[in-house]
C-alpha positions in Angstrom: -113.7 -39.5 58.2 -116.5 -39.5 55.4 -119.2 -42.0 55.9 -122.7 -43.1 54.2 -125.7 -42.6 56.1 -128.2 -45.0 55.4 -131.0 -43.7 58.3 -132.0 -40.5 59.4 -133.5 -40.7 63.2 -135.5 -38.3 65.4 -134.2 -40.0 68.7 -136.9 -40.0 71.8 -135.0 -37.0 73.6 -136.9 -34.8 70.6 -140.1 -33.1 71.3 -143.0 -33.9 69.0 -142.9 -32.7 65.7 -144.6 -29.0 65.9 -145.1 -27.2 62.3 -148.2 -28.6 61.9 -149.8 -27.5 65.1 -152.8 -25.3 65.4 -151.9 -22.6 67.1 -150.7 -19.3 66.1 -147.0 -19.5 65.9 -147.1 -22.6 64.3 -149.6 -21.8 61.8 -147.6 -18.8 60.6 -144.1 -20.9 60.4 -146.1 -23.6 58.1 -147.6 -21.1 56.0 -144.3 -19.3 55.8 -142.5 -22.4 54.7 -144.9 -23.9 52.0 -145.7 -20.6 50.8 -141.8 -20.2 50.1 -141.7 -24.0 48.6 -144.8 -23.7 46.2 -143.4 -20.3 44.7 -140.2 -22.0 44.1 -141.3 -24.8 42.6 -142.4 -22.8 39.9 -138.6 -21.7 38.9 -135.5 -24.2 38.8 -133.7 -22.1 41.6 -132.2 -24.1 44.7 -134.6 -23.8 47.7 -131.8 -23.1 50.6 -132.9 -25.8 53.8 -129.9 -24.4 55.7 -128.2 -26.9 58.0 -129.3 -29.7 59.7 -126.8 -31.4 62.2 -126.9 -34.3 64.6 -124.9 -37.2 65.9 -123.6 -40.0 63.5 -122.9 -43.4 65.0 -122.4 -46.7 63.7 -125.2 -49.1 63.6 -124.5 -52.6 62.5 -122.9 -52.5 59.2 -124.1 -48.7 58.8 -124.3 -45.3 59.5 -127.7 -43.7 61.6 -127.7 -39.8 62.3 -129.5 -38.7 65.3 -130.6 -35.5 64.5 -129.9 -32.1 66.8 -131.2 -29.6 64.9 -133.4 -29.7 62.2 -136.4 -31.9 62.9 -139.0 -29.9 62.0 -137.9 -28.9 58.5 -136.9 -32.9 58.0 -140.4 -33.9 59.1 -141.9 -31.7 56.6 -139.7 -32.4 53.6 -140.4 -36.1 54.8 -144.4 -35.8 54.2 -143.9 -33.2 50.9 -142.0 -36.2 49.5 -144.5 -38.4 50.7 -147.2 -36.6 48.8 -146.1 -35.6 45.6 -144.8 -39.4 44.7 -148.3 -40.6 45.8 -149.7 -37.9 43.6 -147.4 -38.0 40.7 -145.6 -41.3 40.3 -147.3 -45.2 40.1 -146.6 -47.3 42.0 -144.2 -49.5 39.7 -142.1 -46.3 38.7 -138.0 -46.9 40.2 -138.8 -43.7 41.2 -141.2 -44.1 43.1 -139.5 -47.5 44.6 -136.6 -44.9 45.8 -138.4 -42.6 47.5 -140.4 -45.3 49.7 -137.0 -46.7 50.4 -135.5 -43.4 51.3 -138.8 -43.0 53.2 -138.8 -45.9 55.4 -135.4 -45.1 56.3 -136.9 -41.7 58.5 -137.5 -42.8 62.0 -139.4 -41.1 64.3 -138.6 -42.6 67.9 -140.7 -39.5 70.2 -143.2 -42.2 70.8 -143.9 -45.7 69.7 -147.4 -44.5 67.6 -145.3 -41.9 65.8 -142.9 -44.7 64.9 -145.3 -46.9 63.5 -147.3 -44.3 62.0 -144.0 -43.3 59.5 -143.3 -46.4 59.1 -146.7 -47.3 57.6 -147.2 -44.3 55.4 -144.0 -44.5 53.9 -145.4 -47.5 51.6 -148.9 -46.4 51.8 -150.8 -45.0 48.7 -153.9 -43.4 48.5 -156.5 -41.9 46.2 -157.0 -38.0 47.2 -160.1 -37.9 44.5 -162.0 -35.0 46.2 -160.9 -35.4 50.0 -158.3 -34.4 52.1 -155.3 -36.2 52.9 -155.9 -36.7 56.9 -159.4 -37.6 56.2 -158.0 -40.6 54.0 -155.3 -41.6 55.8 -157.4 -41.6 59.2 -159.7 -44.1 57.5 -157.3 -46.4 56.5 -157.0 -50.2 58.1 -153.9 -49.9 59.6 -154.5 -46.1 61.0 -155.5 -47.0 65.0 -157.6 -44.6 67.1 -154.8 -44.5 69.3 -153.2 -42.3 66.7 -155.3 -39.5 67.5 -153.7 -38.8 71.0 -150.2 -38.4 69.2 -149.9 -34.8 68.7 -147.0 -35.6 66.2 -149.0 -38.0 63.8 -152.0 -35.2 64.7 -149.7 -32.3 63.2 -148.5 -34.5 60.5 -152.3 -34.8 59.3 -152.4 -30.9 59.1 -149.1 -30.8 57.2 -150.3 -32.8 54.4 -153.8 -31.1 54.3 -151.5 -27.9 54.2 -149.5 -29.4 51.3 -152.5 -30.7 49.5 -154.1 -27.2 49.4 -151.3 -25.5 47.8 -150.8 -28.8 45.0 -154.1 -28.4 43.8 -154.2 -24.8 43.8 -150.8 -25.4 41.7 -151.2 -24.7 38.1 -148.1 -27.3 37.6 -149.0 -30.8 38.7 -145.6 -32.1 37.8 -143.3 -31.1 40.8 -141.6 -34.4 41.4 -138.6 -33.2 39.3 -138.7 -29.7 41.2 -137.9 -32.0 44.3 -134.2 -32.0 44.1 -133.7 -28.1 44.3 -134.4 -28.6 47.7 -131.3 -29.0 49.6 -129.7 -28.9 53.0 -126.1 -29.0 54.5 -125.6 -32.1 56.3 -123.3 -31.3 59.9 -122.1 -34.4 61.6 -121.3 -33.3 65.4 -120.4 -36.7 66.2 -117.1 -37.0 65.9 -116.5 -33.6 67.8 -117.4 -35.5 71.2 -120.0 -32.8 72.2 -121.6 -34.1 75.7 -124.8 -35.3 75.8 -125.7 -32.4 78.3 -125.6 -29.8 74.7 -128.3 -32.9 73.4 -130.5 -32.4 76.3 -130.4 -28.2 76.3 -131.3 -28.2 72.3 -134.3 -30.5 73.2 -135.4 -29.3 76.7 -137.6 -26.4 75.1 -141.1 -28.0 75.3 -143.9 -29.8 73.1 -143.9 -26.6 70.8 -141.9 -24.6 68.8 -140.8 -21.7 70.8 -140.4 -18.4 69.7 -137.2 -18.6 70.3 -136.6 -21.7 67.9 -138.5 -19.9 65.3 -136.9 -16.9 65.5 -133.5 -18.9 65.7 -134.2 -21.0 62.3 -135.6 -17.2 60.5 -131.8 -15.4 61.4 -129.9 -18.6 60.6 -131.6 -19.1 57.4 -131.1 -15.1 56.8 -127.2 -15.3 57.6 -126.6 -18.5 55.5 -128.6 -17.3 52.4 -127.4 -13.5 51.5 -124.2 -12.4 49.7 -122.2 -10.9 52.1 -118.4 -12.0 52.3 -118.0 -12.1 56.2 -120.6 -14.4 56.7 -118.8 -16.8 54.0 -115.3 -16.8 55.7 -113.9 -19.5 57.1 -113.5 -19.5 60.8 -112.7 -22.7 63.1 -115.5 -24.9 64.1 -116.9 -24.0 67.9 -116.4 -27.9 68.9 -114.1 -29.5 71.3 -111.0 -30.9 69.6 -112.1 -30.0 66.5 -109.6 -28.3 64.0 -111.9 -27.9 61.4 -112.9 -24.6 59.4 -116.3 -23.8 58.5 -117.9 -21.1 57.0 -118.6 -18.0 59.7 -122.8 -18.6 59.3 -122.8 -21.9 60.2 -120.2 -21.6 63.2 -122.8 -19.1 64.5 -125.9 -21.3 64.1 -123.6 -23.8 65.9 -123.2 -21.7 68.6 -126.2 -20.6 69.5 -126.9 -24.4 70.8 -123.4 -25.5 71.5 -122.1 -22.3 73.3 -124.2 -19.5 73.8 -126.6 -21.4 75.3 -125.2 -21.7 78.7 -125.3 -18.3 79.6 -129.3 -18.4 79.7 -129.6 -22.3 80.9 -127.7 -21.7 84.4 -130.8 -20.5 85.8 -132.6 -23.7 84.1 -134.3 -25.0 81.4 -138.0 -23.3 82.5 -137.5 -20.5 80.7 -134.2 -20.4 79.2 -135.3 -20.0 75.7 -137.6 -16.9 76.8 -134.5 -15.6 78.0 -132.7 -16.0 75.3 -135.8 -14.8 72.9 -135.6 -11.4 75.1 -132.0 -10.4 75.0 -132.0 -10.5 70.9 -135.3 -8.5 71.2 -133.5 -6.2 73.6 -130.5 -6.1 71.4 -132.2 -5.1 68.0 -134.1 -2.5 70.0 -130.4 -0.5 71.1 -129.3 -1.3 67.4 -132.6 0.2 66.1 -132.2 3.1 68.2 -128.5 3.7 67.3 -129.4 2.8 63.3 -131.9 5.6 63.1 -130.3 8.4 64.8 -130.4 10.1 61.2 -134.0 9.5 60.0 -136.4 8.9 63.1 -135.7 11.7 66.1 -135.9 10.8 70.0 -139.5 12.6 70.7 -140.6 10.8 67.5 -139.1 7.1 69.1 -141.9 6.7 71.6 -144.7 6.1 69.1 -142.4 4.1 66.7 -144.1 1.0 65.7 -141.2 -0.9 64.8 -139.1 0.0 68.4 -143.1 -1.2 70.0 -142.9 -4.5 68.0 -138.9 -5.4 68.6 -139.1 -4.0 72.5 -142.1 -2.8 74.3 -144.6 -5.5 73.2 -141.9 -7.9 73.5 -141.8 -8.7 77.3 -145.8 -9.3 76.8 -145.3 -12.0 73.9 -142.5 -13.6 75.4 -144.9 -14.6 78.6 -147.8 -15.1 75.7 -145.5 -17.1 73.9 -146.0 -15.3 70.7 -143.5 -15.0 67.8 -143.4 -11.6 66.3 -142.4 -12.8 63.0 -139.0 -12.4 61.6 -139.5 -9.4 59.3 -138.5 -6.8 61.7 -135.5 -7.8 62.4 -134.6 -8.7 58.6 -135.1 -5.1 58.0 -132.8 -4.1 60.6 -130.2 -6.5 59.2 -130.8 -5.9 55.5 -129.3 -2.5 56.2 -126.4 -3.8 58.2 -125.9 -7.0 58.4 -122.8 -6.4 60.1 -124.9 -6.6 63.3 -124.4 -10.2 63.2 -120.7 -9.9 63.6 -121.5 -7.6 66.3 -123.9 -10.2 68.0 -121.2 -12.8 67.4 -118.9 -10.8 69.5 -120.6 -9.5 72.4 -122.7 -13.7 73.1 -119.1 -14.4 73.0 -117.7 -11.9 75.2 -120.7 -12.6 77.5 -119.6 -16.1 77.7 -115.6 -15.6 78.1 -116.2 -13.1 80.5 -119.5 -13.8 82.7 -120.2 -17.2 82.5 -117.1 -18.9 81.8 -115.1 -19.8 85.0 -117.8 -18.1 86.9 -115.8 -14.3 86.3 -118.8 -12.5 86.1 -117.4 -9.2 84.9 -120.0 -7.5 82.8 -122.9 -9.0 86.1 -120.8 -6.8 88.8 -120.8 -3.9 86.7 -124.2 -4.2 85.9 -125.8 -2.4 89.0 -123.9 1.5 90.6 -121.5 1.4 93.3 -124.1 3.2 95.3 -126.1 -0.2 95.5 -123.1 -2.4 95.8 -123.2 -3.1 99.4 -127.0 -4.3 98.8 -126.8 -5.9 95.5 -124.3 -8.1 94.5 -124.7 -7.6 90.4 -127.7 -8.1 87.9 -128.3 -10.7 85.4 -131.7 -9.2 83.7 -129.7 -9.4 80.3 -129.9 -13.3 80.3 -132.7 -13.4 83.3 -136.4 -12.6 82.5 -137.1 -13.1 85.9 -135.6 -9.7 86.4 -138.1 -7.1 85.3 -137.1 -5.2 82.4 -136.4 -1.1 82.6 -135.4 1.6 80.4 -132.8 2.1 82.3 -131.8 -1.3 82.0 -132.2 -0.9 78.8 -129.8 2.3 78.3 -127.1 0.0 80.2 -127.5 -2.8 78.0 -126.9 -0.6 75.0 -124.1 1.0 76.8 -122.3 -2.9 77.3 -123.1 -3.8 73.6 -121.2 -1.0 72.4 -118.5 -0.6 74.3 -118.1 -4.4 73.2 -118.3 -3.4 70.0 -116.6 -0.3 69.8 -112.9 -2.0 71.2 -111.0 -5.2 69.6 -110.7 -6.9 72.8 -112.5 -6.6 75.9 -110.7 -4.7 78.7 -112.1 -5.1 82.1 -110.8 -1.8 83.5 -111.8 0.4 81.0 -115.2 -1.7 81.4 -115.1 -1.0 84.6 -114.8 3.1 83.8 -117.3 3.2 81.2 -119.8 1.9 83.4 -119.1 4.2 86.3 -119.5 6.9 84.0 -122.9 5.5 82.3 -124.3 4.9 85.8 -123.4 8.5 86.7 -125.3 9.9 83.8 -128.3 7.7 83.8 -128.8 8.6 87.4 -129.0 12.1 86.7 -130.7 12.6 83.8 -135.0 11.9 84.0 -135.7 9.0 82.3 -139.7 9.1 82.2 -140.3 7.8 78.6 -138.6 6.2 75.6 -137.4 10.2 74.7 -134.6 10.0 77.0 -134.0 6.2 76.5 -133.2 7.2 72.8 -131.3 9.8 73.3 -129.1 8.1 76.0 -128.3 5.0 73.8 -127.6 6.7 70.7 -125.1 9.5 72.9 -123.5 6.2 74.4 -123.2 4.3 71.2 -121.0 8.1 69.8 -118.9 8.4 72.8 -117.8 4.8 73.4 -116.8 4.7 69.6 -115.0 8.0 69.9 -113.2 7.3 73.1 -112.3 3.9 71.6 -111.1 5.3 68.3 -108.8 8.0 70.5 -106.9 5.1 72.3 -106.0 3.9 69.4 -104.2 6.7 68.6 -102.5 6.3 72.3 -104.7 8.3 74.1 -105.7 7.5 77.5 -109.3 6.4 78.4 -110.2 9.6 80.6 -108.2 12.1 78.5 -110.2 11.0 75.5 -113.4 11.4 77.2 -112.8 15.0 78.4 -112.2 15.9 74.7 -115.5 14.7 74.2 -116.8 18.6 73.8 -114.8 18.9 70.9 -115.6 15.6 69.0 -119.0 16.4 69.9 -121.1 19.0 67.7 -124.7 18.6 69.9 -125.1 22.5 72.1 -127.4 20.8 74.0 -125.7 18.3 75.8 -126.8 16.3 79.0 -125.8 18.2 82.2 -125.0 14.9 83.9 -122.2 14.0 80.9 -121.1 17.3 80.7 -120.2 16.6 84.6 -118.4 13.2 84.1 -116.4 15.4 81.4 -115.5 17.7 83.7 -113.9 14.8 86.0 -112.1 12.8 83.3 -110.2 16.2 82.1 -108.9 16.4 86.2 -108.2 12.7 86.0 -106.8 13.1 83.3 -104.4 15.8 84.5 -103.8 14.1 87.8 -105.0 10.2 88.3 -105.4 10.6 92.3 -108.6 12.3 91.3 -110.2 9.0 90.2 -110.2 6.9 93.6 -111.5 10.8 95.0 -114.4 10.9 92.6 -114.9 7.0 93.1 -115.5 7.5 96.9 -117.7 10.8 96.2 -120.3 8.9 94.1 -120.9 6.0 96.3 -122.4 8.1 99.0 -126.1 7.0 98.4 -127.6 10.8 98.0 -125.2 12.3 95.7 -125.1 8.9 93.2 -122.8 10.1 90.8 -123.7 13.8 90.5 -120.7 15.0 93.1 -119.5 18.4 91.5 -122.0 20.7 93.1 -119.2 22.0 95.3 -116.5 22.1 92.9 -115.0 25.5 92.0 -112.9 26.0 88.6 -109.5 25.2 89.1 -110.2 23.8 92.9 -107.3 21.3 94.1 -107.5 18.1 95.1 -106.9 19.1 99.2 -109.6 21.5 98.6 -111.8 19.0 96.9 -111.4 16.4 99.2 -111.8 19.5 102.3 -115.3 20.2 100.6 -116.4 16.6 100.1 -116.1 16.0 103.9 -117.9 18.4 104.5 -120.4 18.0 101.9 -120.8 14.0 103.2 -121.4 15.6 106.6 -124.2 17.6 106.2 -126.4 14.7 104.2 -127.2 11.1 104.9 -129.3 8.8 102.5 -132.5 10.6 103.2 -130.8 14.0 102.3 -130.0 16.6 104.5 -128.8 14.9 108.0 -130.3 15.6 111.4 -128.0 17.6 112.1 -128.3 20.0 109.2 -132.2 19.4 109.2 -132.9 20.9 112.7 -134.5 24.0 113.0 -133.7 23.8 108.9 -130.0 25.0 109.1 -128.8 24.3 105.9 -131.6 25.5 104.3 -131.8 29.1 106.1 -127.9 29.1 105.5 -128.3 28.7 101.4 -131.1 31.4 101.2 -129.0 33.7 103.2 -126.4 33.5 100.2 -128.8 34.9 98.1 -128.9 38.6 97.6 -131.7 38.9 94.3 -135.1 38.0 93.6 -133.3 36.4 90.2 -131.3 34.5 92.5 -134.3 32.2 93.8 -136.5 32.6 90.6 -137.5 29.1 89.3 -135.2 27.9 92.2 -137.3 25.3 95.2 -135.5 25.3 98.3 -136.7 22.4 100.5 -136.3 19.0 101.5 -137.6 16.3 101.2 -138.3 15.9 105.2 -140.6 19.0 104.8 -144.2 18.6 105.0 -145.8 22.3 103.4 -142.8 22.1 100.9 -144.7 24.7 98.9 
């Protein structure tokens, strides 16, 4: 059903408009945007407002959207209008007579000043001969002191003295018919029945902008404005009961607050959007990685300054509350945007299998069998509470591309690339962002191979013993090169698997459970060995029994018969005190 709107309102639920705030982040968004306006305004392209969407509900005889999303740019568009018809049309102009009326018809409900204060300025004109805007306006008789305590009307004042600098720095006074290439999409969600809880999470995020929101308005505007076909498909409209098609850009922006959300807000609203800031930041870092694999080496990765920006200094901004900017990331994207479609499919998988129903899938998977019967699973990818790792980081690149590498998401082969990734990462030294680079970029190529071989009707472990031969590094990680080993016996014989599956939970050998295997050894002689093997340590290492009078050790040095046996070679343990 089409319907007029006659009113726009910014209901009470809405925090205080923010752009024209003093502090940092804010500063730079309202720079950003009017330095963007102003240039356009001197060609007759269309400046791109992206969406704005709300609720529309009858009121009297008329139509009134409550806005969702899009407050802040409305606000400002609000006072740019405001100030180029005071500047540029008199007062008797039917221009001039349309705009007020268009102006008075912008409600702001966050608090009663703020609605009186839009209210009056919308017919208010003033003489800006030599003074600023919120000097003028604060001297006016209908302008209370009261005012001053509204940090809406406060940032309003610094959005006009914003605008005024750039108009009179403008060699082209005449901008009022520039006006119209500003444009928006208008989204009604109100007929699609979304609860009011989705009104509350969009608004719960504090008096300012967040990082978050900025960085949310930065990749929505980026997906919506270049030329690349997927994000102009049609795709249906992430609503309840709603059949409608929309283009793939916007279904994603409506997403991110209609869907997505809800995988950071079940730990609450305190810090969701932190959350939420830190997994993209986490997710461009393992795209970065994977991106660069050609052009920036791993040694070279740990002084990187864009990996620093995207990843290391992001944990300390995120508690600063600090916004990075969005240019990082649009260089990322500007040589693949396909990333998006990527980021599209793993927030969804997230949701379908971790949060939805309560499955949890990817969480369980998320710590090694080893620690299972002490930790239940690990949310750190939607949980800042949860300190970030580089490990944690290598896993998280190792879920977003198995995601990506396979059409659909299959929880057993989910559950076998993550045995194998915890293997390896256990066993190699991660001590700097060296190994972290290395790791997610060796990930990212065998995930993809293995996925691209069961297409071709392979099976999940024979593909991955075949990785010697797709693979064209000699120096390969001793720790994969072991779980290679395992998936060609599995491979030949699946009652390997439960065997291996048992050998790498014991809590010493974590994964790394071939030092007693012999080419060729059978499965009764395996299994014959690995009691053995699970007898002589504990958790500590080598058990009491093994440890006294050092038995185990005096038993290894006896099997060796040159000096070259032991060279580089430290026989101890770790319950030794002169280890030397």
């Amino acid at each position: 059903m089409k319907v007029k709107v006659s009113q726009i309102i910014i209901p009470k639920i809405q925090r205080p408009y923010a752009q024209g705030r003093l502090d940092g982040v804010c500063t730079y968004i309202r720079n950003t945007l009017l330095n963007e306006m102003f240039e356009n305004f001197k060609t007759d392209e269309i400046f791109d407002f992206n969406f704005i969407y709300g609720i529309v509900r009858p009121s009297n005889d008329e139509y009134v959207m409550e806005l969702l999303d899009g407050q802040q740019r409305m606000t400002t568009l609000f006072l740019v209008y405001w100030y180029i018809a005071n500047c540029e049309l008199t007062e008797d102009e039917e221009e001039n007579k349309v705009i007020r009326d268009a102006l008075h018809r912008f409600v702001y409900e966050t608090r009663s000043t703020s609605t009186v204060f839009c209210h009056k300025l919308a017919s208010y004109r003033i003489d800006l001969s030599g003074q600023t805007p919120s000097k003028v306006i604060r001297q006016a008789k209908w302008y209370f002191k009261s005012f001053d305590r509204d940090s809406t009307i406060t940032a309003m004042l610094t959005m006009l003295d914003a605008i005024h600098e750039r108009y009179i720095n403008q060699d082209n006074k005449a901008l009022y018919t520039k006006l119209a290439n500003i444009q928006f999409y208008v989204k009604s969600l109100g007929f699609f029945n979304l609860s009011e809880e989705l009104y509350i999470k969009m608004n719960a995020r504090g008096l300012q902008l967040s990082p978050f929101e900025n960085f949310k308005a930065d990749l929505t505007n980026y997906i919506g404005g270049i030329d690349y076909p997927p994000f102009k498909e049609q795709v249906p409209l992430y609503c309840k009961d709603s059949e409608e098609q929309v283009e793939f850009h916007f279904n994603f922006s409506v997403k991110l607050d209609a869907k997505w959300i809800d995988i950071f807000w079940r730990k609450g609203f305190e810090n969701f959007d932190a959350s939420y800031m830190s997994f993209f930041s986490r997710f461009f870092a393992c795209k970065y990685i994977i991106s660069t694999k050609d052009i920036i080496n791993d040694r070279d990765m740990r002084q990187d300054s864009t990996l620093r920006k995207i990843y290391t200094d992001a944990e300390s901004r995120t508690e600063a509350n600090e916004y990075l900017g969005f240019q990082e990331f649009k260089s990322i994207l500007t040589n693949h945007p396909e990333y998006v479609l990527t980021l599209d499919k793993v927030l969804d998988t997230f949701y379908q299998y971790d949060f939805k129903d309560s499955k949890k899938a990817i969480y369980e998977m998320l710590v090694p069998t080893w620690e299972k019967p002490s930790l239940e699973g690990d949310d750190f990818y939607s949980n800042i509470n949860t300190k970030m790792t580089h490990i944690k980081l290598i896993t998280f690149g190792a879920v977003i591309e198995f995601i990506e590498a396979f059409k659909s998401f299959d929880t057993e082969a989910f559950k076998q690339w993550m045995r194998i990734v915890w293997n390896v990462v256990e066993n190699t030294n991660i001590d700097s962002l060296t190994p972290v680079s290395s790791l997610i970029r060796k990930f990212s190529a065998i995930i993809h191979s293995i996925a691209k071989r069961l297409s071709d009707g392979d099976s999940f472990y024979y593909a991955l013993s075949l990785w010697k031969e797709d693979n064209t590094d000699e120096r390969e990680n001793r720790a994969l090169l072991e779980e290679v080993l395992k998936a060609s016996r599995i491979a030949e014989n699946d009652e390997w698997l439960p065997i291996f599956e048992d050998a790498e939970k014991h809590p010493y050998f974590r994964g790394m459970v071939m030092f007693f295997y012999k080419e060729g050894m059978s499965l009764s002689d395996y299994q014959h060995s690995l009691s053995l093997a699970k007898d002589m340590f504990d958790e500590s290492g080598i058990s009491p029994a093994y440890r006294q009078d050092h038995l185990l050790i005096r038993a290894i040095a006896s099997q060796f018969v040159t000096w070259d046996d032991i060279r580089n070679r430290f026989i101890t343990e770790r319950a030794e005190t002169n280890k030397y």
